[in-house]
PDBQT receptor file of N, H, CA, C and O in Angstrom, charges set to zero:
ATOM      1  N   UNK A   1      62.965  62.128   9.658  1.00  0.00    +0.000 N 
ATOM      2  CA  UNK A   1      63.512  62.792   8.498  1.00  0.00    +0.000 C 
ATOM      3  C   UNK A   1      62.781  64.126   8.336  1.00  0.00    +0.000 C 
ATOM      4  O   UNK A   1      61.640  64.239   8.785  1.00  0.00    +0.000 OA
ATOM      5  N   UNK A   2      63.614  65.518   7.485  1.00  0.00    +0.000 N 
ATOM      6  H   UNK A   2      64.541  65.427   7.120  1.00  0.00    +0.000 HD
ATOM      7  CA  UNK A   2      63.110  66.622   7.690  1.00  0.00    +0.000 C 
ATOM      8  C   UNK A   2      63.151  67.005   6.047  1.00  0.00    +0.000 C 
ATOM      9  O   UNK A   2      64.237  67.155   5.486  1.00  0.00    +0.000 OA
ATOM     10  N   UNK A   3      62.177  67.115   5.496  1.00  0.00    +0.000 N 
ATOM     11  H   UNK A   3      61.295  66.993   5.952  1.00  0.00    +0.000 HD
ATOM     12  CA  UNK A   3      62.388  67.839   4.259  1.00  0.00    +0.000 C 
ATOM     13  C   UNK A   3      62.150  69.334   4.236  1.00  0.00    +0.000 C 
ATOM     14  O   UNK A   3      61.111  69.738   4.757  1.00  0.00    +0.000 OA
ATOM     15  N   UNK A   4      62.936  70.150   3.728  1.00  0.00    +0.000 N 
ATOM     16  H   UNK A   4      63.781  69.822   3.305  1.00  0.00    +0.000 HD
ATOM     17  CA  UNK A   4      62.546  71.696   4.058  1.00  0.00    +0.000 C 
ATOM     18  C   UNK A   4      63.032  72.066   2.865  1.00  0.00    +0.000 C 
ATOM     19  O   UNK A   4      64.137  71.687   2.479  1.00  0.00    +0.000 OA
ATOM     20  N   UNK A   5      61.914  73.176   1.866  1.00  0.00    +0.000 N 
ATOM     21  H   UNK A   5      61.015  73.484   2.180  1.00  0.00    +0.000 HD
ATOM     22  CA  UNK A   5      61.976  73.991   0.672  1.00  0.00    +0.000 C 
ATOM     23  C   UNK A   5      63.273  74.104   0.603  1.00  0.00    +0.000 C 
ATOM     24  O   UNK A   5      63.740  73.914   1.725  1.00  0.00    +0.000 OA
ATOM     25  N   UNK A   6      64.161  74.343  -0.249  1.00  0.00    +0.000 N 
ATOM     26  H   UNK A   6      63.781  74.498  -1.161  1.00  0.00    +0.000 HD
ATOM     27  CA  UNK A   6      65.554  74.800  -0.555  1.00  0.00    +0.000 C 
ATOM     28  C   UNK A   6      65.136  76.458  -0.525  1.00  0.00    +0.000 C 
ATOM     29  O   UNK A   6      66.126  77.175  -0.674  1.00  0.00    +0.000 OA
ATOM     30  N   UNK A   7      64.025  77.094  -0.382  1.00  0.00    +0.000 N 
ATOM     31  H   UNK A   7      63.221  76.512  -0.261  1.00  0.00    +0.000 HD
ATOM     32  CA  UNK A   7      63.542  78.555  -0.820  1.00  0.00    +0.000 C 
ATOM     33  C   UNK A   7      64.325  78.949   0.713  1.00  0.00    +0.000 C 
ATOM     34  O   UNK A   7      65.140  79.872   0.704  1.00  0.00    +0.000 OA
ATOM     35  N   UNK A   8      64.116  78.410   1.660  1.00  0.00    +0.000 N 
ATOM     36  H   UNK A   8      63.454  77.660   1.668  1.00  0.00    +0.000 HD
ATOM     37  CA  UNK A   8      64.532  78.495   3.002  1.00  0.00    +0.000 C 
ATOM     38  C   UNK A   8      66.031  78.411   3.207  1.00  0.00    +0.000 C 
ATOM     39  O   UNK A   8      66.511  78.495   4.338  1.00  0.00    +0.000 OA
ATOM     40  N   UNK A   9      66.802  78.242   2.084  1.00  0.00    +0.000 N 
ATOM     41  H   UNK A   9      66.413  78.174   1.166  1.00  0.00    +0.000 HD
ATOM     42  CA  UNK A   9      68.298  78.132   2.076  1.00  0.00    +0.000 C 
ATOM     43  C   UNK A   9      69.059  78.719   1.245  1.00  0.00    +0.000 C 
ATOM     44  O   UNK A   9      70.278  78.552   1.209  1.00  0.00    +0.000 OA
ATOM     45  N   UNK A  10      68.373  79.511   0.451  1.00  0.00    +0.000 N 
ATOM     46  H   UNK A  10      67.383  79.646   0.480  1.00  0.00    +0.000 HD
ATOM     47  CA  UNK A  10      68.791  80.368  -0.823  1.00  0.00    +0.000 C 
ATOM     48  C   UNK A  10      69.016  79.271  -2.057  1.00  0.00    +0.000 C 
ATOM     49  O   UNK A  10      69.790  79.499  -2.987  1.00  0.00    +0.000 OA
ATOM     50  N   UNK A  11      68.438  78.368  -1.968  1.00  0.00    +0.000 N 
ATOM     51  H   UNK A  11      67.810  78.182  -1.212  1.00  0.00    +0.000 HD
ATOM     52  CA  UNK A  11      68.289  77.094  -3.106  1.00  0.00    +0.000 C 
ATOM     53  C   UNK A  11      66.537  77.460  -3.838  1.00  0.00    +0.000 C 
ATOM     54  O   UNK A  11      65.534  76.957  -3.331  1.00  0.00    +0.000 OA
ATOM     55  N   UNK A  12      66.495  78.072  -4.640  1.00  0.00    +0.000 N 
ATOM     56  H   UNK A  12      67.310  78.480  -5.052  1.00  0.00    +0.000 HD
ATOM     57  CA  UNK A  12      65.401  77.969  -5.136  1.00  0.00    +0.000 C 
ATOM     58  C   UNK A  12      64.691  76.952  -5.474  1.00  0.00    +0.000 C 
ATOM     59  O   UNK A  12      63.497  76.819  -5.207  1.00  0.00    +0.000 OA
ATOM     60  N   UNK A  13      65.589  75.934  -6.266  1.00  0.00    +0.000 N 
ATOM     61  H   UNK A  13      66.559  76.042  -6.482  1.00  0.00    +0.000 HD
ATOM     62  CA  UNK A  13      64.848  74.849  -7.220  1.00  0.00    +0.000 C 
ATOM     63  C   UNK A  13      65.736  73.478  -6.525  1.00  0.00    +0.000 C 
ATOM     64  O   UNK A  13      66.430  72.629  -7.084  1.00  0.00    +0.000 OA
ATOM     65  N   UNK A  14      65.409  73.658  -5.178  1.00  0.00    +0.000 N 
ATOM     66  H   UNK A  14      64.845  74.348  -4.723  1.00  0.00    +0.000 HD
ATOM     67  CA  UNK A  14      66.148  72.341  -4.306  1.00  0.00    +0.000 C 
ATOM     68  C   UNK A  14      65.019  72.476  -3.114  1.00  0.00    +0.000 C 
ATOM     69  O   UNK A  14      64.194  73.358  -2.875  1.00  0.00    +0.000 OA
ATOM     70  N   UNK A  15      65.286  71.401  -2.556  1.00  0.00    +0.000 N 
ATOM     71  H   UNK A  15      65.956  70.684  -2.749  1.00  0.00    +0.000 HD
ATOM     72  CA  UNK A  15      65.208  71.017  -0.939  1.00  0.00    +0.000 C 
ATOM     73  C   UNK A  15      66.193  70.402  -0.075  1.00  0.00    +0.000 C 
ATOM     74  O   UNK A  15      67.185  69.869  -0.571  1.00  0.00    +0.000 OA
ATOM     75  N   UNK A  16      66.068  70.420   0.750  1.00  0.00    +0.000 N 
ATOM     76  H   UNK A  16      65.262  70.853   1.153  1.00  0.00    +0.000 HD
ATOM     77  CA  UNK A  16      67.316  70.142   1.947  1.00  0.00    +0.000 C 
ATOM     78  C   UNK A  16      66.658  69.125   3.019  1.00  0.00    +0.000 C 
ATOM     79  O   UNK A  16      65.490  69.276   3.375  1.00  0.00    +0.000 OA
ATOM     80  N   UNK A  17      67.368  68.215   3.452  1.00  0.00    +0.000 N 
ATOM     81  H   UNK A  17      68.318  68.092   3.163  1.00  0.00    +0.000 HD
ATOM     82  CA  UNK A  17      67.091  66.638   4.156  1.00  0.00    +0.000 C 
ATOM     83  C   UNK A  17      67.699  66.823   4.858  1.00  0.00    +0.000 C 
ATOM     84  O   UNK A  17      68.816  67.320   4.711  1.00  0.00    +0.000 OA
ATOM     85  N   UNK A  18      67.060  66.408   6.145  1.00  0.00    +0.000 N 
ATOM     86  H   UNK A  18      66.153  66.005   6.264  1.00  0.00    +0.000 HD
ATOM     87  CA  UNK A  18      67.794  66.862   7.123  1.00  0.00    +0.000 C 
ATOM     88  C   UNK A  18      67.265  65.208   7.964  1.00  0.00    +0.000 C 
ATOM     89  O   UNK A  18      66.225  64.608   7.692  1.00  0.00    +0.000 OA
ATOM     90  N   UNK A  19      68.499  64.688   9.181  1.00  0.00    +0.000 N 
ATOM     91  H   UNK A  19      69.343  65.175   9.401  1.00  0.00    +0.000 HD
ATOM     92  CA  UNK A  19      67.876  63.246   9.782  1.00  0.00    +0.000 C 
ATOM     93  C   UNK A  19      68.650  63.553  11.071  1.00  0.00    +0.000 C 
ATOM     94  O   UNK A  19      69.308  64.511  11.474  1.00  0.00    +0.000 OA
ATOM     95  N   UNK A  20      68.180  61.922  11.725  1.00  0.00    +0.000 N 
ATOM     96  H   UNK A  20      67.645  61.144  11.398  1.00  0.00    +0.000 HD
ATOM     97  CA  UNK A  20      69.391  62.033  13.022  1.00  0.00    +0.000 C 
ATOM     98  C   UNK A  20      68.294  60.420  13.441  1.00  0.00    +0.000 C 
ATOM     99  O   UNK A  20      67.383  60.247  14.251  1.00  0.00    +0.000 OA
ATOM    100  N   UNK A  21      68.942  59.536  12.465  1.00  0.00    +0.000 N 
ATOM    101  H   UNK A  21      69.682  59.676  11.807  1.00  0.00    +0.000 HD
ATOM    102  CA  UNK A  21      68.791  58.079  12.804  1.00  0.00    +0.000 C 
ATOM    103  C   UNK A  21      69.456  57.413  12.336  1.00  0.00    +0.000 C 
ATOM    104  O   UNK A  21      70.053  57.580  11.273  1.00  0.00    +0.000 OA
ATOM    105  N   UNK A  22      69.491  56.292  13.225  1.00  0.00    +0.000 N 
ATOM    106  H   UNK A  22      69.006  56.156  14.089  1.00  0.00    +0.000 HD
ATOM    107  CA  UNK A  22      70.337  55.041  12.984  1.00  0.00    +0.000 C 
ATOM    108  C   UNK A  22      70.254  54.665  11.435  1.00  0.00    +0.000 C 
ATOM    109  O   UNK A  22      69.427  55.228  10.718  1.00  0.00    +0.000 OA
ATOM    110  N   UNK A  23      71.232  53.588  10.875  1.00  0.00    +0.000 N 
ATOM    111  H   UNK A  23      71.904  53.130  11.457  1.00  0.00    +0.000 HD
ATOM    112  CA  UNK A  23      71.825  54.069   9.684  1.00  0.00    +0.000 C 
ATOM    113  C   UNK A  23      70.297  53.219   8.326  1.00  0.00    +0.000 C 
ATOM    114  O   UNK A  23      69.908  53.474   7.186  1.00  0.00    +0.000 OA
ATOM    115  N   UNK A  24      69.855  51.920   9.706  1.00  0.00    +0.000 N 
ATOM    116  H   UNK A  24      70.170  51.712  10.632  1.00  0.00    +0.000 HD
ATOM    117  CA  UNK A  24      68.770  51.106   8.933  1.00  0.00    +0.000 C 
ATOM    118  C   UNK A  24      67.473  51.556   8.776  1.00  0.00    +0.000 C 
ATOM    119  O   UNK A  24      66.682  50.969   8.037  1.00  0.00    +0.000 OA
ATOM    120  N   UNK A  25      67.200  52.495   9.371  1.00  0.00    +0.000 N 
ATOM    121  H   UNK A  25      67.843  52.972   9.970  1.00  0.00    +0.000 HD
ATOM    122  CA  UNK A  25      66.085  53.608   9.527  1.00  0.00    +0.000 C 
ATOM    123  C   UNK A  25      66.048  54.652   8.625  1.00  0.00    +0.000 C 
ATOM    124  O   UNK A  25      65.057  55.324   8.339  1.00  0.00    +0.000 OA
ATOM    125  N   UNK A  26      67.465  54.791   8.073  1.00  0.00    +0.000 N 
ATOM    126  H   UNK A  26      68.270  54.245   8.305  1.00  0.00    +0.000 HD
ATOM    127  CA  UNK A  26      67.785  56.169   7.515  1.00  0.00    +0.000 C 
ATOM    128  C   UNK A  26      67.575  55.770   6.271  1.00  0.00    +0.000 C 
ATOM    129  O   UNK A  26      67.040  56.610   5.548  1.00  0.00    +0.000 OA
ATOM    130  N   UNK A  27      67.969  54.196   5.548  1.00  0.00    +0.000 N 
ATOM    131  H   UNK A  27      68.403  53.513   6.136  1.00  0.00    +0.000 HD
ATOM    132  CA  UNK A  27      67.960  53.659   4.297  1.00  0.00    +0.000 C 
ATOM    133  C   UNK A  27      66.422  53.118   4.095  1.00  0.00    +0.000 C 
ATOM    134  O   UNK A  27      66.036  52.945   2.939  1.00  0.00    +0.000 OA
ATOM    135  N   UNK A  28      65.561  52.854   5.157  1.00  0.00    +0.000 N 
ATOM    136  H   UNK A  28      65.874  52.994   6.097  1.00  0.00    +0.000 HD
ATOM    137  CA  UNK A  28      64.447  52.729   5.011  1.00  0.00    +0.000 C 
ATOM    138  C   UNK A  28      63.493  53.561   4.638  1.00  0.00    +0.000 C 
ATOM    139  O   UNK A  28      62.475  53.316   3.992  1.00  0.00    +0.000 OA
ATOM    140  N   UNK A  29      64.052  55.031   5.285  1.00  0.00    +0.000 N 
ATOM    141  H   UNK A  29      64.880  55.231   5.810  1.00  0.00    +0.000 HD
ATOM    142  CA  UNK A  29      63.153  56.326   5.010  1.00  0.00    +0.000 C 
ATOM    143  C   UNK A  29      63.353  56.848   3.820  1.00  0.00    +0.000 C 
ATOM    144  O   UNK A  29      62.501  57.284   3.047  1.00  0.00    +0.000 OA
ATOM    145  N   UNK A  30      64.593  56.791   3.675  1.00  0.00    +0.000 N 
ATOM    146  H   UNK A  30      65.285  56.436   4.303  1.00  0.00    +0.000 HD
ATOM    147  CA  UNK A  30      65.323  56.987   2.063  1.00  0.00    +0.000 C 
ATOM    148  C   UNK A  30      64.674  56.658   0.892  1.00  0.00    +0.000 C 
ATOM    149  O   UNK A  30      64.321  57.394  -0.029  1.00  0.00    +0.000 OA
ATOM    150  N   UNK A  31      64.518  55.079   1.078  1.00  0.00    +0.000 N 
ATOM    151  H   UNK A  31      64.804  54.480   1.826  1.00  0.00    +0.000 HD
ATOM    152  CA  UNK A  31      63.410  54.512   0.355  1.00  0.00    +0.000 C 
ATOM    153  C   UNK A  31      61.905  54.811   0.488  1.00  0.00    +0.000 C 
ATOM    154  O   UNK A  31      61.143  54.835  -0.478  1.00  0.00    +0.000 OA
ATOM    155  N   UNK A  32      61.643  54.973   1.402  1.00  0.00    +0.000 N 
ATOM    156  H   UNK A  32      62.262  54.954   2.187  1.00  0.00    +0.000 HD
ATOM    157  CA  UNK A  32      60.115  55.228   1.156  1.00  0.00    +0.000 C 
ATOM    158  C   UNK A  32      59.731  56.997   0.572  1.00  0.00    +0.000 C 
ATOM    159  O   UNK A  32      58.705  57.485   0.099  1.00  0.00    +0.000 OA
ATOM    160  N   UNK A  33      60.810  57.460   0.819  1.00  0.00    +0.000 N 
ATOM    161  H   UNK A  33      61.643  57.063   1.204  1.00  0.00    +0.000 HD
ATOM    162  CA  UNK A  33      60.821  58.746  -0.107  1.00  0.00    +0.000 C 
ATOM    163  C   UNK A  33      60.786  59.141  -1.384  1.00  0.00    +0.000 C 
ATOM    164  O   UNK A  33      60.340  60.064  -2.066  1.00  0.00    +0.000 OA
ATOM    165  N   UNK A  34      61.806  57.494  -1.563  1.00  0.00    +0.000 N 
ATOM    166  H   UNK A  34      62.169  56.744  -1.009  1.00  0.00    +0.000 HD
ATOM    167  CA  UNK A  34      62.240  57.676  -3.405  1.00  0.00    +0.000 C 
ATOM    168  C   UNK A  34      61.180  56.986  -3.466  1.00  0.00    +0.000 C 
ATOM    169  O   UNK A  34      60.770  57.575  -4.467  1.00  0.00    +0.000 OA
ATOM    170  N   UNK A  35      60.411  56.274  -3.268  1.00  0.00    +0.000 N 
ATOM    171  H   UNK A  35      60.744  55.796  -2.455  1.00  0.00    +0.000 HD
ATOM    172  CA  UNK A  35      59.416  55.554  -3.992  1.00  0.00    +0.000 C 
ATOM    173  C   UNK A  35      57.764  56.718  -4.078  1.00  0.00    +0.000 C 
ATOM    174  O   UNK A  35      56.741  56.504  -4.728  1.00  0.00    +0.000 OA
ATOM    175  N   UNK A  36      58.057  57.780  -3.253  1.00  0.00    +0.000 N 
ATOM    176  H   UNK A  36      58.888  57.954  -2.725  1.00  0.00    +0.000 HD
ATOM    177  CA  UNK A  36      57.099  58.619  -3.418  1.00  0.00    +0.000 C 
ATOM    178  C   UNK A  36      57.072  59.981  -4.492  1.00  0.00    +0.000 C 
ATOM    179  O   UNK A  36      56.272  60.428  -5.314  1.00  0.00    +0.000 OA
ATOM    180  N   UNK A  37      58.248  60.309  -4.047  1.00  0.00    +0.000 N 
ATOM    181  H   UNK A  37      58.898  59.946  -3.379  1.00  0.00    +0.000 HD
ATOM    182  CA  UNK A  37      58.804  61.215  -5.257  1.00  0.00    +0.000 C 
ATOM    183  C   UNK A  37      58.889  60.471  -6.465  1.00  0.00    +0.000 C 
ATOM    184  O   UNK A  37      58.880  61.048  -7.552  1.00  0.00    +0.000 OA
ATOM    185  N   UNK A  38      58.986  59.014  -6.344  1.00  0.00    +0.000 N 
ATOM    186  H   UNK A  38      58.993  58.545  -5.461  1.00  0.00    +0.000 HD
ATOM    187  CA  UNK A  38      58.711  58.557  -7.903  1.00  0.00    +0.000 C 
ATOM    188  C   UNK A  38      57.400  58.601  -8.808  1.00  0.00    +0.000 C 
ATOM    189  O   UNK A  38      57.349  58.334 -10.009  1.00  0.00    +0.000 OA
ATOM    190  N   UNK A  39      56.201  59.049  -7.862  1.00  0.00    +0.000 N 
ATOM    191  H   UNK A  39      56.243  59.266  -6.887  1.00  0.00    +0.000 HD
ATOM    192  CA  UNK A  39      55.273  58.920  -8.299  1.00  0.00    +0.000 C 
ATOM    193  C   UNK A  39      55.037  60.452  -9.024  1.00  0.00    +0.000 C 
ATOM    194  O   UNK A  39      54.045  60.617  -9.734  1.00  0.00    +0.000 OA
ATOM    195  N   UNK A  40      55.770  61.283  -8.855  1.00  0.00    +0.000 N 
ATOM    196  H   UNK A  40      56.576  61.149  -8.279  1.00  0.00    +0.000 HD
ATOM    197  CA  UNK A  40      56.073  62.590  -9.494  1.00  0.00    +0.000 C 
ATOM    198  C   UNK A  40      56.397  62.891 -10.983  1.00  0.00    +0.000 C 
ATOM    199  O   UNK A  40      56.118  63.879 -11.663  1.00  0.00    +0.000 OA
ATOM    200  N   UNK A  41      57.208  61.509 -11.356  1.00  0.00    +0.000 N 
ATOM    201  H   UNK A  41      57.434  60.707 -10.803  1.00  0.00    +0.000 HD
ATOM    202  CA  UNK A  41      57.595  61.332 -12.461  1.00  0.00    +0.000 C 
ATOM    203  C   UNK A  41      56.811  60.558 -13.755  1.00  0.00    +0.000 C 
ATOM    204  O   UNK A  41      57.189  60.186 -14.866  1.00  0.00    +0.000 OA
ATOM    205  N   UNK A  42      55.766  60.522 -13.164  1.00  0.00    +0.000 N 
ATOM    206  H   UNK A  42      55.459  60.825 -12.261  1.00  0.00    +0.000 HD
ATOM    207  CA  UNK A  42      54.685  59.722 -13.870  1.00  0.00    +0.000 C 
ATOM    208  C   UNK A  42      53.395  60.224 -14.755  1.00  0.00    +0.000 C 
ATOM    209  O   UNK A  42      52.627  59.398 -15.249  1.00  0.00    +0.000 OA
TER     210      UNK A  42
């Protein structure tokens, strides 16, 4: 998985995800993302 600034896409206040895996890998990484960015909200 690729996270890259949205500053790099003319998205200021974004980022952009970028992948190229199978679909159980992709929901796994998914998750371990949201559970990190959740700690943002705290």
């Amino acid at each position: 998985m690729l996270l890259v600034p949205g500053s790099r896409f003319e998205l200021p206040c974004g980022a952009r995800l970028g992948y190229c895996a199978s679909e159980d890998v992709l929901r796994e990484g998914l998750k371990l993302l949201g559970e990190a960015l959740a700690e943002f909200d705290r």
